[in-house]
N, C-alpha and C positions, 0 to 999 in steps of 0.2 A: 477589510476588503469589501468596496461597493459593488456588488453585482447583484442584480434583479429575481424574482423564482424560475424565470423563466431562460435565466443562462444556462452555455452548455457545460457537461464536465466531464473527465477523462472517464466516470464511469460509464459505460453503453447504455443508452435510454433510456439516462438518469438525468433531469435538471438541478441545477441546485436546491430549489422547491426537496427535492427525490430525495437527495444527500440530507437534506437537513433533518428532514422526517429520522430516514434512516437512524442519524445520530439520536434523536429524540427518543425514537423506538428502543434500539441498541440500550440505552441508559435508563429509561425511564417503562419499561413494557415487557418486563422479562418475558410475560406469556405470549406477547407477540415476536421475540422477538429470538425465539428457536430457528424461525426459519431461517435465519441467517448462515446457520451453522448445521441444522439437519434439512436437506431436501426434501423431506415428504409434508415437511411444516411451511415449503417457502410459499406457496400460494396463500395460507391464510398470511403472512408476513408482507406480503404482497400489495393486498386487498387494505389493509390496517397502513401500512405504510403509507398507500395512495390518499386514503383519508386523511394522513394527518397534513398530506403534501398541500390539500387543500385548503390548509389552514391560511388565515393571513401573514402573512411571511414575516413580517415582523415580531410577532408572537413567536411565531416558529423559532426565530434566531435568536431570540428571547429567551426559547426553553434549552438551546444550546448551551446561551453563554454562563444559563444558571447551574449548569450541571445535574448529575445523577439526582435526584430525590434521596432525601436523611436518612430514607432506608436501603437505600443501596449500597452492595458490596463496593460497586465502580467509584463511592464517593469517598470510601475509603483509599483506595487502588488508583484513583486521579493518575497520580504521575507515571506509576507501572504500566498502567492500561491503557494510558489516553496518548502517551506522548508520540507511538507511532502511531494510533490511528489517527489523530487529527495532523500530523503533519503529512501524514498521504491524503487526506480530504484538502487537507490545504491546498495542495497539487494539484490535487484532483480538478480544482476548481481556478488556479490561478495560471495552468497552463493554456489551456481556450479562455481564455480571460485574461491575457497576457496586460492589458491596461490595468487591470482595477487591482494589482497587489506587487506584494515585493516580497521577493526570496527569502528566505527564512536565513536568520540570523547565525552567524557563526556559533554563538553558543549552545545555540539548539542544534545545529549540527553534527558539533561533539558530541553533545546525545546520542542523537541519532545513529553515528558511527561505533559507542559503545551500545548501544542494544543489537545493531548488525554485526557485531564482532561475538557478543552473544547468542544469535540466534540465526546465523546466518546457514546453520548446517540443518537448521528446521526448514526454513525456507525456500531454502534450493533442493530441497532432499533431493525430488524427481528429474535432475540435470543429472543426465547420465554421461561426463565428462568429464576429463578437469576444470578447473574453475576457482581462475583468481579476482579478486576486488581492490581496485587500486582507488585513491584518493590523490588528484593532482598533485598532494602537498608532500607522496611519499608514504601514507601509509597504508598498508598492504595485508589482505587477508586471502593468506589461502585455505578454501572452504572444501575443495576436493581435489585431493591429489591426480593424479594423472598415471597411468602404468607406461612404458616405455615402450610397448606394441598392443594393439588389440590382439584375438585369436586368429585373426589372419595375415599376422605380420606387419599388419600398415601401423603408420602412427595411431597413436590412442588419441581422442578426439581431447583439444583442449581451447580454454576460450580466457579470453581475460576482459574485464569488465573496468574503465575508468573513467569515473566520473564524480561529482558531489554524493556526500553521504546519502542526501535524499534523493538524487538520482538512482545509486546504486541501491537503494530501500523499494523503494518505485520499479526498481527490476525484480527487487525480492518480491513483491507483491505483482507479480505480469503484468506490469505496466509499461508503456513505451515511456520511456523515463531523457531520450536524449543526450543517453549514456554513449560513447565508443566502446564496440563490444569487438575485438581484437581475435582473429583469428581463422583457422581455412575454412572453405565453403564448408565445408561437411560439419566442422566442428560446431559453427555458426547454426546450421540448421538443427544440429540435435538441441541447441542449446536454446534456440525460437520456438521452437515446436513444445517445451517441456513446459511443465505445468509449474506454477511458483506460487506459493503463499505460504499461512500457516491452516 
């Protein structure tokens, strides 16, 4: 994918320059790289990430494509660790950038589709509704059941989600992903409003 440091990307007031650090950081900075995952560390992750953003970009996607450092847990862990975050970066970056990339290949898909079959009740935890995941091709996960009334008689909220695996991964991760997200007003809002990751 050609795009410049200063393309946009699905993450908010992040250029690719931002993303690439990040991944840099993420694999290669463990001390910097708390923030990502404890709040009170995100400002020093921040400041350290801005820096590396400022590197020559080349360099930069240089230290991506070499991977973790020999002493890294993640260099071990490659394909566990990496296979969703880089194809949500992928996204991340080829969706406003719709010229410079191509879709990710069906066989990474299937990937993709078994680690969301695996984790997709981590993901959605805080979706307080039913909640299915459908795959154009037919295949189907349901992540949270549905009850047959709320407490005050009405229907129980429920929502169905279908789309490509990495669409439906892109919604596990609160992304607007492009996904058709199926279901009544109310069910639709609780399901917009809810917070999605790991």
């Amino acid at each position: 994918m050609a795009v410049g440091p200063n393309a946009p990307t699905l993450c908010e007031g992040w250029t690719c320059a931002d993303l690439a650090a990040h991944l840099v950081i993420r694999e290669g900075r463990p001390d910097a790289a708390f923030g990502i995952i404890i709040p009170a560390a995100a400002p020093r992750t921040a400041r350290i990430q801005a820096r590396y953003a400022q590197m020559d970009f080349a360099e930069l996607v240089d230290r991506v494509r070499s991977g973790p450092p020999a002493w890294s847990p993640l260099r071990w862990l490659q394909g566990a660790a990496n296979l969703i975050e880089f194809a949500v970066h992928h996204e991340d970056i080829r969706i406003p950038n719709a010229d410079h990339g191509e879709p990710l290949p069906v066989q990474i898909q299937d990937l993709l589709w078994k680690r969301l079959v695996a984790g997709a009740k981590l993901m959605f935890r805080n979706v307080h509704a039913g909640l299915t995941l459908r795959t154009a091709d037919g295949r189907t996960l349901k992540v949270r059941s549905v009850r047959r009334r709320d407490d005050n008689g009405a229907g129980a909220p429920a929502v169905t989600i279908t789309g490509t695996p990495i669409q439906l991964l892109l919604e596990a991760t609160g992304r607007a992903s492009g996904a058709t997200i199926d279901g009544d007003e109310r069910s639709r809002a609780i399901y917009e409003h809810s917070t999605r990751g790991i």
